[in-house]
C-alpha positions in Angstrom: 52.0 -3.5 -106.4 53.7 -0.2 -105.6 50.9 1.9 -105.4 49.6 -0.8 -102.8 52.4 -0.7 -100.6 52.1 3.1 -100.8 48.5 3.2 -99.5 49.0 -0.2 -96.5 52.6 2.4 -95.6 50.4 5.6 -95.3 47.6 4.0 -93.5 49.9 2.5 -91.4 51.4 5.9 -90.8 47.7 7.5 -89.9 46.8 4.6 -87.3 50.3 5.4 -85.9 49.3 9.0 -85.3 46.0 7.9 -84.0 47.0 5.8 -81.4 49.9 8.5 -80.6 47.2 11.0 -80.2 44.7 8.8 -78.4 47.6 8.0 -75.5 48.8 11.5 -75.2 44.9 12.4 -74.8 44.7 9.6 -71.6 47.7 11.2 -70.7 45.6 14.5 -69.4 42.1 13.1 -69.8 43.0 9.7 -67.2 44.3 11.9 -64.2 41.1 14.1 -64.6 38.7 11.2 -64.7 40.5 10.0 -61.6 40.8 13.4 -59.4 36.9 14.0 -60.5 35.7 10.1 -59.1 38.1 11.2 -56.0 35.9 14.4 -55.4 32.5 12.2 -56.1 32.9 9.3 -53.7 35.0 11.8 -51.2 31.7 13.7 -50.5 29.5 13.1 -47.8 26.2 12.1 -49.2 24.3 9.2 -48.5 23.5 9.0 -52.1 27.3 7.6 -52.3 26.7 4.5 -50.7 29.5 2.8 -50.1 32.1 5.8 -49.2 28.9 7.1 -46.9 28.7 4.1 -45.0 32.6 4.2 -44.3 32.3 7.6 -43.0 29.2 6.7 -40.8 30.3 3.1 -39.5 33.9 3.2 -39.6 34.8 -0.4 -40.6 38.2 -0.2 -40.2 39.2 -1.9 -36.5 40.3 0.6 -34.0 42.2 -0.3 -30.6 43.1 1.1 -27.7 46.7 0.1 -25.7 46.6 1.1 -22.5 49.7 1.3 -20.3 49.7 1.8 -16.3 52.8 3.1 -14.5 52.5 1.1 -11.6 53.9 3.1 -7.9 56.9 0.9 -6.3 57.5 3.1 -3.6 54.2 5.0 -2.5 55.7 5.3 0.8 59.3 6.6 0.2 57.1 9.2 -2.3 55.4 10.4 0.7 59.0 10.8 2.6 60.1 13.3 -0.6 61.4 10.9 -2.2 61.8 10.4 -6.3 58.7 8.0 -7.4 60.1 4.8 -9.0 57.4 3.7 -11.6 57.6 0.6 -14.1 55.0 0.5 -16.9 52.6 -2.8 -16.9 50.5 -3.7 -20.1 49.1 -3.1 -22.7 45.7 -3.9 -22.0 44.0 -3.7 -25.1 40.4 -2.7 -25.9 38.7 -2.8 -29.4 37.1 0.4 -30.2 33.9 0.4 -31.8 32.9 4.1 -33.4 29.4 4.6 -35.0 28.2 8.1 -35.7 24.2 9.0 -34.9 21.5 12.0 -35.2 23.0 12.4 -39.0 21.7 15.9 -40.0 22.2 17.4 -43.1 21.7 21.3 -43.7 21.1 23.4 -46.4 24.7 24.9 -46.1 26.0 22.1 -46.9 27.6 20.7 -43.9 26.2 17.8 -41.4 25.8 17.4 -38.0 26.3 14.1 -35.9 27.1 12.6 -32.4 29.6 10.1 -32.6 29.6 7.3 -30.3 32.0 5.1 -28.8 32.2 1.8 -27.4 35.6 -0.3 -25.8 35.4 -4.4 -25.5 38.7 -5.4 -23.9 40.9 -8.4 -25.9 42.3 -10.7 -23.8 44.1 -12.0 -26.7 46.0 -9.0 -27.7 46.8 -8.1 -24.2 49.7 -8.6 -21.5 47.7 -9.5 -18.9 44.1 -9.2 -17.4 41.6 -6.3 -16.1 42.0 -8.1 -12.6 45.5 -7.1 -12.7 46.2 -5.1 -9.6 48.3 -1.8 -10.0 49.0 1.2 -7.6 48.7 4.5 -9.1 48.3 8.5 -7.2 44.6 9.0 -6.0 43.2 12.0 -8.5 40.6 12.4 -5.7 43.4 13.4 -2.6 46.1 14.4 -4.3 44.8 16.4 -7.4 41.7 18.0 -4.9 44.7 19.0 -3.0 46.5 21.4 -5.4 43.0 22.7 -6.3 42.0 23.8 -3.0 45.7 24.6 -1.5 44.5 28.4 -1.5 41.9 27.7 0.6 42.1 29.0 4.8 43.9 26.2 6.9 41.7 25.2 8.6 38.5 24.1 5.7 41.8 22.0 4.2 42.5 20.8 7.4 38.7 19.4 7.3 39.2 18.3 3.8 41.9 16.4 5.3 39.5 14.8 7.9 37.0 13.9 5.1 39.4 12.4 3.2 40.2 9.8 6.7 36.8 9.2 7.6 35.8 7.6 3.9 39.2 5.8 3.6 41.1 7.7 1.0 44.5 7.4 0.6 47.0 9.2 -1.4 47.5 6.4 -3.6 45.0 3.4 -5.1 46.0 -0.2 -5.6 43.4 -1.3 -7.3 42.3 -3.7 -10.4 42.9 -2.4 -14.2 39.4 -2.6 -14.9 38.6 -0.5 -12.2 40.5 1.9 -12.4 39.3 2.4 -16.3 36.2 2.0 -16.3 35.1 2.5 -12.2 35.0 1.8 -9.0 33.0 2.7 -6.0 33.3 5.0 -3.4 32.1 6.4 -1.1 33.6 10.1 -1.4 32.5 10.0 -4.8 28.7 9.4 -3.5 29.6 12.2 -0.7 30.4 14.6 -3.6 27.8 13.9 -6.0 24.8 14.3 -3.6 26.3 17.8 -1.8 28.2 19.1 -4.4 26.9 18.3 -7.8 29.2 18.7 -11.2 32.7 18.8 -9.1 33.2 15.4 -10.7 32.9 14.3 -13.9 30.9 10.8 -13.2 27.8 11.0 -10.9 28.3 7.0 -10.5 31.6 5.0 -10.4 34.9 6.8 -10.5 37.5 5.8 -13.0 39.9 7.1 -15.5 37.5 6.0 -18.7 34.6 6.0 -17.6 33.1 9.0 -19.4 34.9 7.6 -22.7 32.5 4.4 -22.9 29.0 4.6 -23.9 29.6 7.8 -24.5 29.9 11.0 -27.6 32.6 13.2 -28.4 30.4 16.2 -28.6 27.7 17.6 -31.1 29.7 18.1 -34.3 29.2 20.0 -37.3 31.4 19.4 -40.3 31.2 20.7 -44.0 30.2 18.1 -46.8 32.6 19.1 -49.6 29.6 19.5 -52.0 29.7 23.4 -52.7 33.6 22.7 -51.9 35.8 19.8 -51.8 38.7 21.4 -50.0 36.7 21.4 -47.0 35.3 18.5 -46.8 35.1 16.9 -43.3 36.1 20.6 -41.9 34.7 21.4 -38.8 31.9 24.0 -38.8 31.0 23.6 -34.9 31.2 21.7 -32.0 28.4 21.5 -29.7 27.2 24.9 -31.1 30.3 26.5 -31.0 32.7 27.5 -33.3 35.2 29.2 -31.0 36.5 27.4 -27.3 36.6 29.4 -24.0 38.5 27.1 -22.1 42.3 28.9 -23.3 43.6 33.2 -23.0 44.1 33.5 -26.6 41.6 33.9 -29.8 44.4 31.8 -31.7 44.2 29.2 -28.6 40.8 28.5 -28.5 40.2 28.5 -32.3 38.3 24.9 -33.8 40.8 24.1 -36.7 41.1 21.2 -39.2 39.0 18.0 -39.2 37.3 16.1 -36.8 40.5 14.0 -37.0 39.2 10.7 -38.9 40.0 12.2 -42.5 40.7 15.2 -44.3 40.4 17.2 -47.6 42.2 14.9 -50.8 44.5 16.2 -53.6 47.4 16.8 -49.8 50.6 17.7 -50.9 54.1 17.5 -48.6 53.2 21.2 -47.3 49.9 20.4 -46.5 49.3 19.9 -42.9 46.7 18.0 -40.8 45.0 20.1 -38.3 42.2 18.4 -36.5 40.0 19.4 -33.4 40.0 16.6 -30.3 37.4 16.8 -27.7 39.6 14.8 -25.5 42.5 17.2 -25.5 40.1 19.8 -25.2 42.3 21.7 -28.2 42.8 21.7 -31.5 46.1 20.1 -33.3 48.7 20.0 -36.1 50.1 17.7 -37.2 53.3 18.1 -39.7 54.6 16.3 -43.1 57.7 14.3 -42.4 58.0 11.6 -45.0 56.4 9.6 -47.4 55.9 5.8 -47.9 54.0 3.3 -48.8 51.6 0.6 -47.6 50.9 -2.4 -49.9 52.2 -0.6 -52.8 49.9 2.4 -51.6 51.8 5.6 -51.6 51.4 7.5 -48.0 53.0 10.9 -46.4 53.2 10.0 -42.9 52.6 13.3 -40.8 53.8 13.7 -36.9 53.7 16.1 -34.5 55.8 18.8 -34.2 58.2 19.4 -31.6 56.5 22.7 -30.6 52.7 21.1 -29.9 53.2 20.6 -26.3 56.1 23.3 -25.9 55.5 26.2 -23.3 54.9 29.7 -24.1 58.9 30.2 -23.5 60.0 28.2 -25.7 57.3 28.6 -28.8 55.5 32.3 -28.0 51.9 31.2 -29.9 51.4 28.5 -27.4 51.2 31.4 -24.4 47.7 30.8 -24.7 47.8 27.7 -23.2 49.1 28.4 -20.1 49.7 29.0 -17.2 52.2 26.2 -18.5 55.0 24.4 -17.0 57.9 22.7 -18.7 58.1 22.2 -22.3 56.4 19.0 -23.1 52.9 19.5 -20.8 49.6 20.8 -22.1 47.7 21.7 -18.8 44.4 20.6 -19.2 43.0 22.2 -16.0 40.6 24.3 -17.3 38.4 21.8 -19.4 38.6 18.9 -16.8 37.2 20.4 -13.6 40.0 22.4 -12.7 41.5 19.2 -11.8 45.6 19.8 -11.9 46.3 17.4 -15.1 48.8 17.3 -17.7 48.8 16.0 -20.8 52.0 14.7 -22.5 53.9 12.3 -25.2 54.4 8.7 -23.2 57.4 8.9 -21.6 57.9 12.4 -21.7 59.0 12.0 -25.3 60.0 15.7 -26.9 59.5 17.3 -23.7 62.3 19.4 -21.4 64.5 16.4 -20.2 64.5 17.6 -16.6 60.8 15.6 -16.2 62.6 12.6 -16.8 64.8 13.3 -13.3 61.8 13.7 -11.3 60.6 9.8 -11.5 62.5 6.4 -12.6 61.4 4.4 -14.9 60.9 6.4 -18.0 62.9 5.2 -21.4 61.5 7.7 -24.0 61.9 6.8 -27.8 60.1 8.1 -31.1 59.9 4.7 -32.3 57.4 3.9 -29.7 56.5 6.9 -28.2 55.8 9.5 -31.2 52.9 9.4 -32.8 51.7 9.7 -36.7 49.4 9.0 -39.2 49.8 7.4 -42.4 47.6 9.7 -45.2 47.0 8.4 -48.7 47.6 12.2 -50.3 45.2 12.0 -53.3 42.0 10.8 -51.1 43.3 12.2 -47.4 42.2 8.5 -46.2 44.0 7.5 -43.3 45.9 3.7 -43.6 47.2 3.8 -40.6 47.3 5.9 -37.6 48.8 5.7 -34.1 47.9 8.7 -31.6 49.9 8.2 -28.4 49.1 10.2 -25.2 50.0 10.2 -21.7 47.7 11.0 -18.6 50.0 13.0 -15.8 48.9 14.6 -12.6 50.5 17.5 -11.1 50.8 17.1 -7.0 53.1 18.6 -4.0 52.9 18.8 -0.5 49.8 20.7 0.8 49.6 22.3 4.6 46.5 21.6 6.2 46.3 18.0 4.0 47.9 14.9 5.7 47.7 12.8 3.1 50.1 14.8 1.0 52.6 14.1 3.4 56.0 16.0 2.2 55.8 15.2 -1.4 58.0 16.6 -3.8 56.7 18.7 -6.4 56.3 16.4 -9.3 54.5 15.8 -12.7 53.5 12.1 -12.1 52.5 9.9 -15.0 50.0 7.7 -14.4 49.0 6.0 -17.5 49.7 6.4 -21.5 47.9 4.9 -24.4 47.7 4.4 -28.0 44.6 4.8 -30.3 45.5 2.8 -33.4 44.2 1.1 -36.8 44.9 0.6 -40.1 43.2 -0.7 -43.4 42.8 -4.1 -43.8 41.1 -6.8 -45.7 38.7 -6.1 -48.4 38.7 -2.8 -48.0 42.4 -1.9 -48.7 41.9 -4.7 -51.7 38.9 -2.3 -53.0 41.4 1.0 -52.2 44.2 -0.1 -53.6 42.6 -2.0 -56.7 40.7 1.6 -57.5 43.4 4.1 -56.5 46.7 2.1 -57.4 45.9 -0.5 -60.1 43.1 0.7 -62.1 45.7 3.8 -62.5 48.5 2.1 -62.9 47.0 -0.2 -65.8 45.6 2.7 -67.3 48.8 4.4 -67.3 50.4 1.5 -69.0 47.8 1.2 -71.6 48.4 4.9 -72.4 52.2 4.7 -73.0 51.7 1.4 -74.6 49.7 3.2 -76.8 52.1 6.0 -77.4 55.0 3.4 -77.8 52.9 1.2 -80.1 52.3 4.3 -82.2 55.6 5.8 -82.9 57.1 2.4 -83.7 54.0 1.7 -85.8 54.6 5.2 -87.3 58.4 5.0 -88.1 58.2 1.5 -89.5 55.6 2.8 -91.7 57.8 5.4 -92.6 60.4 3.3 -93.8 58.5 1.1 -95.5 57.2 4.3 -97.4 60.7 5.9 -98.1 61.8 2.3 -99.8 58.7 2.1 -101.9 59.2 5.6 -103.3 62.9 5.0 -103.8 62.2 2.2 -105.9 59.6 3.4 -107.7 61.9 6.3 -110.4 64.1 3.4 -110.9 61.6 0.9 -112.4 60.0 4.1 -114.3 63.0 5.1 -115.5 63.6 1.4 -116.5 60.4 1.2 -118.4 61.0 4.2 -120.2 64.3 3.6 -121.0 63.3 0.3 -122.8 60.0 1.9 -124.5 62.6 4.9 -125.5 64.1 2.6 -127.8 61.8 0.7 -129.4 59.8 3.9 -130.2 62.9 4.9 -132.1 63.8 2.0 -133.6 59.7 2.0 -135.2 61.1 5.7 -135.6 63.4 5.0 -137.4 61.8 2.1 -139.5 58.8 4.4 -140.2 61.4 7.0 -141.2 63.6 4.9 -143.6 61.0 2.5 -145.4 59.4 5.0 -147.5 62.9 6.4 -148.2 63.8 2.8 -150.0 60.4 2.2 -151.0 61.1 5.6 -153.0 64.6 4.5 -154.1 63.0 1.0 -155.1 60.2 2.5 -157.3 63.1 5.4 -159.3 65.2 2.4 -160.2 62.4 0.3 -161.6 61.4 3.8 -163.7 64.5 3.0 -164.9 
């Protein structure tokens, strides 16, 4: 029975060991498996079905808030005095993206067109696109700081123009007009005698080259060859350099196409992305991380210093001629057309903007903007870009219209692209990339747990059953000692009497 308890304690010992071993092994061996499905589905290739249909028809539901700052004194304004403004909306549309012309190359990157499409919610809106607002008229005022260099008198014809088709220096006009169009007749005027000063040949509006429309020819690397730079931009629209800013460093196409970016982030990774829109590319900055439905997230913002003047932050000289801290001046890749792009509210920008006009309450809470990155995959889960529209105008000699206007940076409308992961495709991301992990990181310190406690049970079972063991030996031989003496001694003295026996019968 001892020699059986020896051989269960031993084996008992061994499977210990084993499972000790086998955990530690998941322990290195898990993560790996992990990080090398990561780099697999993270690639673009249609041969990954499901993570190749995300990328080309984003699922996840995008919207865009849009906020006027409707005029209530357009006439005072024109005396010199400080616009009043009070924000109306959101008006919410529901962005549809959907990328086209996929092209793969042999250097393994892929070029697309990605279009765009807004349907407006009633439902998620304050209020309707027949809402009436009254905003600055980009066609007066903003042609009149373009052409105030001009002689006197071909602005005092522009001037005339502008009276004889009815254009004021302020619209008051319905929401969905002023998004998506409206007609007029200067707009015709310009089109037909002098072609590409606007951006529209048809209606005029502020979004009407965003709907129905692409962001541009882009060209961004696959990961294959790789990984790290996955979803990098190669090229946009042929080029890999912009000529719109004074500076190599200012006109340079960094980061992503700003949907996702390389996986394995850590906190001093950063998220540079390239937008079309803001004609520029971006940076975004680590601030803190979080979590989403038991997803762990960095959330990135921007950095004080992306809108900040070449005073006040040297490498953004390239961007100028600039204006306070807080503008990007956008002039030279929208027609020349004197427009300013800005955080809503004038949020981190010099405070003297906000003493020009009434009505702005900047805050980060709703103001700033970020985006939510799950570090391992660089997946957004949730993402809120937040941009205001502002137009630079003053009083121009020669133009009427202008009256005496005081020189101001007017916001005319700010809005929020947004949208987060959702239904069964955060139950698919977080069931792969939070609890398949998280089990299997259980079962691997279960395993480890299991095996030392199986290992110094065994142990002590062992150490008991050899202790035992002398004592019954000694036992044994302790009792087989003395009967082997006492036969000894038997075997010794019988033949001694039997010799004394047969002397006295001699006798």
């Amino acid at each position: 029975m001892a020699v059986n308890g020896t051989k269960v304690a031993i084996g008992f010992i061994v499977a210990g060991v084993l499972m000790v071993l086998l955990g530690t092994l998941m322990c290195f061996v898990v993560p790996l498996i992990i990080d090398d499905q990561v780099v697999k589905n993270t690639v673009i290739d249609p041969k990954n079905e499901l993570t190749y249909t995300m990328w080309k028809d984003i699922p996840v539901p995008f919207f865009m808030s849009v906020y006027f700052f409707n005029v209530l004194n357009p006439a005072e304004i024109l005396k010199g005095e400080k616009p009043m403004v009070e924000q109306r909306g959101p008006y919410v549309y529901r962005k549809h993206c959907q990328k086209d012309n996929i092209t793969f190359h042999p250097n393994d990157t892929v070029s697309y067109l990605e279009y765009r499409q807004y349907y407006f919610e009633p439902s998620m809106s304050v209020g309707n696109e027949s809402d009436v607002v009254t905003i600055p008229n980009m066609l007066v005022l903003g042609a009149a700081v373009m052409l105030e260099n001009l002689p006197y008198v071909v602005r005092l014809f522009i001037s005339a123009t502008f009276k004889s088709f009815k254009e004021g220096p302020f619209l008051t006009k319905t929401v969905g007009e002023l998004m998506w169009g409206y007609d007029s007749e200067l707009v015709d005027f310009l089109n037909q005698y002098v072609p590409g000063m606007l951006p529209s040949t048809g209606k005029f509006g502020l979004f009407t080259e965003f709907n129905n429309s692409n962001t541009g020819l882009f060209t961004v690397f696959t990961g294959k060859d790789n990984i790290r730079k996955v979803h990098e931009v190669d090229s946009w629209n042929g080029l890999t350099e912009l000529t719109y800013w004074r500076t190599p460093q200012a006109n340079m196409i960094n980061g992503t196409a700003g949907q996702m970016w390389p996986p394995f982030m850590t906190k001093e990774s950063t998220l540079p992305f390239y937008s079309p829109d803001a004609c520029r590319s971006m940076e975004l900055v680590y601030q803190r991380p979080g979590e989403m439905l038991g997803i762990p997230l960095y959330r990135y913002v921007a950095p004080k210093t992306l809108f900040a003047n070449g005073t006040d932050y040297a490498p953004n000289e390239g961007f100028c001629p600039c204006r306070q801290s807080g503008l990007l001046n956008v002039s030279t890749c929208r027609h020349n057309s004197p427009v300013f792009i800005s955080h809503p509210h004038f949020f981190n920008a010099d405070p003297v903007l906000l003493d020009y006009v009434q009505g702005l309450h900047p805050s980060e809470e709703q103001h700033g903007l970020f985006i939510d990155i799950h570090p391992q995959t660089g997946v957004p889960l949730n993402v809120s870009i937040r941009l205001q529209l502002n137009l630079y105008m003053k009083k121009v000699s020669g133009i009427t219209e202008t009256g005496k206007i005081s020189e101001v940076v007017m916001p005319m409308i700010w809005f929020e692209e947004s949208g987060y992961i959702d239904g069964p495709i955060l139950d698919t991301f977080r069931t792969n990339l939070v609890v398949l992990p998280a089990a299997m990181e259980c079962i691997q310190y279960t395993l480890i747990g299991l095996g030392l406690a199986t290992i110094l049970i065994a142990a002590l079972v062992y150490h008991r059953v050899k202790v035992k063991l002398p004592h019954r030996i000694h036992s044994s031989m302790s009792s087989c000692g003395l009967t082997a003496c006492s036969m000894l001694y038997l075997f010794m003295l019988c033949p001694a009497r039997m010799e004394e026996k047969q002397q006295e019968r001699v006798h």
